[in-house]
TORLO-898024 format. One line per field, with one value per residue (C-alpha): residue number from 1; residue in three letters; chain; z, x, y. Coordinates in nm, 4 decimals. Example, Ala and Ser with C-alpha at 12.3 -4.5 7.8 and 13.67 -1.06 7.14 Angstrom:
n	[1  2]
res	[ALA  SER]
chain	[A  A]
pz	[0.7800  0.7140]
px	[1.2300  1.3670]
py	[-0.4500  -0.1060]
***
This chain:
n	[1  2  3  4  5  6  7  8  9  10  11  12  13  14  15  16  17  18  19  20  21  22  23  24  25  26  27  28  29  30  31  32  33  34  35  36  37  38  39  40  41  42  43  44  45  46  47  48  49  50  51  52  53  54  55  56  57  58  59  60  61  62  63  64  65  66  67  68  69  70  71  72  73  74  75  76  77  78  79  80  81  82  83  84  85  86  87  88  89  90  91  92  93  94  95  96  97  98  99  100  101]
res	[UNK  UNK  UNK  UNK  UNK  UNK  UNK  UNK  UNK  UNK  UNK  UNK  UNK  UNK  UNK  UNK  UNK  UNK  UNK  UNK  UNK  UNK  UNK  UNK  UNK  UNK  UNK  UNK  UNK  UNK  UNK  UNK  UNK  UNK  UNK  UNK  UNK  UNK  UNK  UNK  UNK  UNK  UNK  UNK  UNK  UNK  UNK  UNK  UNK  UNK  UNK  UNK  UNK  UNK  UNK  UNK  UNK  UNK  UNK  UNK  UNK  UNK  UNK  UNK  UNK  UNK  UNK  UNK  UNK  UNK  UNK  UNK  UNK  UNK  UNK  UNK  UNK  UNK  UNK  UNK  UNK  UNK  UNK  UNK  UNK  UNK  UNK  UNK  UNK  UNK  UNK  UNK  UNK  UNK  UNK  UNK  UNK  UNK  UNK  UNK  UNK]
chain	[A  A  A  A  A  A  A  A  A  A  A  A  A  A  A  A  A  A  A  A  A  A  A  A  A  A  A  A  A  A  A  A  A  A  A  A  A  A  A  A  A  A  A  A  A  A  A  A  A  A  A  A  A  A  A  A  A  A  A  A  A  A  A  A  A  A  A  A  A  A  A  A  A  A  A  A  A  A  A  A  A  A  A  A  A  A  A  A  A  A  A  A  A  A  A  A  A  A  A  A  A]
pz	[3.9360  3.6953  3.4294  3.1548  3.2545  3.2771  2.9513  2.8077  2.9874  2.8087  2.4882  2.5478  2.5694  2.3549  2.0629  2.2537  2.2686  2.6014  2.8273  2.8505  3.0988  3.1895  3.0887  3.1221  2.7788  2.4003  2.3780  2.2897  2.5533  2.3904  2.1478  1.9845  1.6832  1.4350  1.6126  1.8114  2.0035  2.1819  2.3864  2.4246  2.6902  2.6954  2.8773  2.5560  2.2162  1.9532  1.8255  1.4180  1.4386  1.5495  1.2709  1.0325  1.1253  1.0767  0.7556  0.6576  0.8019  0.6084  0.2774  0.3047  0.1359  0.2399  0.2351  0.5216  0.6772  0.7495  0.7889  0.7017  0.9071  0.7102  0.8814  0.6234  0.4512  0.6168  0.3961  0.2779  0.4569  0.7743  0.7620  0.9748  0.9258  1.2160  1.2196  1.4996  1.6438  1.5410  1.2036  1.2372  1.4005  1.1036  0.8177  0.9999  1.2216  1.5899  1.7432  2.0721  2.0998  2.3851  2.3504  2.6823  2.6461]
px	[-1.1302  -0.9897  -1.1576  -0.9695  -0.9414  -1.3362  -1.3245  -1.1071  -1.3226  -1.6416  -1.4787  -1.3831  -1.7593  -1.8994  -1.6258  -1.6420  -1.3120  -1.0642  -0.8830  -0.4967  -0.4779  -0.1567  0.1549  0.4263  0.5089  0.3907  0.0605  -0.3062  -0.5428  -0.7925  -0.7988  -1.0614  -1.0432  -0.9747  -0.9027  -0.6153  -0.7757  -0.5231  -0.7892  -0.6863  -0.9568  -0.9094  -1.0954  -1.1719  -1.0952  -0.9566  -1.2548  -1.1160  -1.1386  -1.4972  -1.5549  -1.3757  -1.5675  -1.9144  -1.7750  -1.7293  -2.0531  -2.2383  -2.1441  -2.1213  -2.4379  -2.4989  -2.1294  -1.9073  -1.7651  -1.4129  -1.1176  -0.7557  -0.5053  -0.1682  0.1306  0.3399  0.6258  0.5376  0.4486  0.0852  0.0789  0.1277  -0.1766  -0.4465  -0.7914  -1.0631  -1.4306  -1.7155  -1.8030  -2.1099  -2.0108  -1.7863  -2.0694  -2.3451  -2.0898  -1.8667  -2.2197  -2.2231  -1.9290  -2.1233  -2.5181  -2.5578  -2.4593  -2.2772  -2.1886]
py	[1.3531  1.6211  1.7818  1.6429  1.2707  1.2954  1.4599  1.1588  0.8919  1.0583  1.0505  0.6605  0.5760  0.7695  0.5930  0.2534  0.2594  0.2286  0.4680  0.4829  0.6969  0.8814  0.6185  0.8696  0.7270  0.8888  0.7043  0.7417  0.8696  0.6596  0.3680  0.1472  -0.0785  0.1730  0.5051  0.5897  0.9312  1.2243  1.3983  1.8126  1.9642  2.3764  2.5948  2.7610  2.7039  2.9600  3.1771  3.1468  2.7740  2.7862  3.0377  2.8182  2.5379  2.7032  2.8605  2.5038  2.3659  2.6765  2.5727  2.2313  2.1583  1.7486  1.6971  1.6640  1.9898  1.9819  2.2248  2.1750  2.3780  2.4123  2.5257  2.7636  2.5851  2.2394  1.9275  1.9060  1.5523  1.6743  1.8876  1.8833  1.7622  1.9138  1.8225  1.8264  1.5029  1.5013  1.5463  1.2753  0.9986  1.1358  1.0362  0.7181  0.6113  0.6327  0.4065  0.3835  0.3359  0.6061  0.9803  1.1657  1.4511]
***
């Protein structure tokens, strides 16, 4: 099994949600109820995003620590929103009872 279809199948579980697998069409990887997931596995991720991120977490003082990545002279609407799982289970509660990681 690849790397990132395990990677996508982890993420199912731990949101209780379902694996599309690969349709051939413009799909989720994952769904659930109330998510609709695209799963992006890299090797490694850029080193200013996990800097933002911490920046975020660091002053974040009990509330929840998110970036928004705006793309010059694109619409405020289509920015993006990034936060750490974790983050994202302490503030919407755990989707699945057991953690993989």
């Amino acid at each position: 099994m690849t790397t990132w279809k395990n990677v996508e199948r982890i993420i199912a579980k731990r949101l209780n949600g379902k694996r599309l697998g690969a349709t051939g069409q413009a799909t989720a990887d994952v769904v659930n109820d109330w998510l609709s997931v695209e799963v992006k596995h890299r090797k490694t991720l850029p080193q200013w995003l996990k800097e933002a991120l911490g920046q975020a977490r660091h002053g974040a003082g009990g509330r929840l620590p998110i970036v928004i990545l705006h793309e010059s002279g694109q619409r405020h609407a289509d920015d993006l929103v990034l936060m750490r799982m974790a983050d994202f289970e302490d503030w919407f509660g755990e989707v699945n009872d057991g953690r993989s990681d």
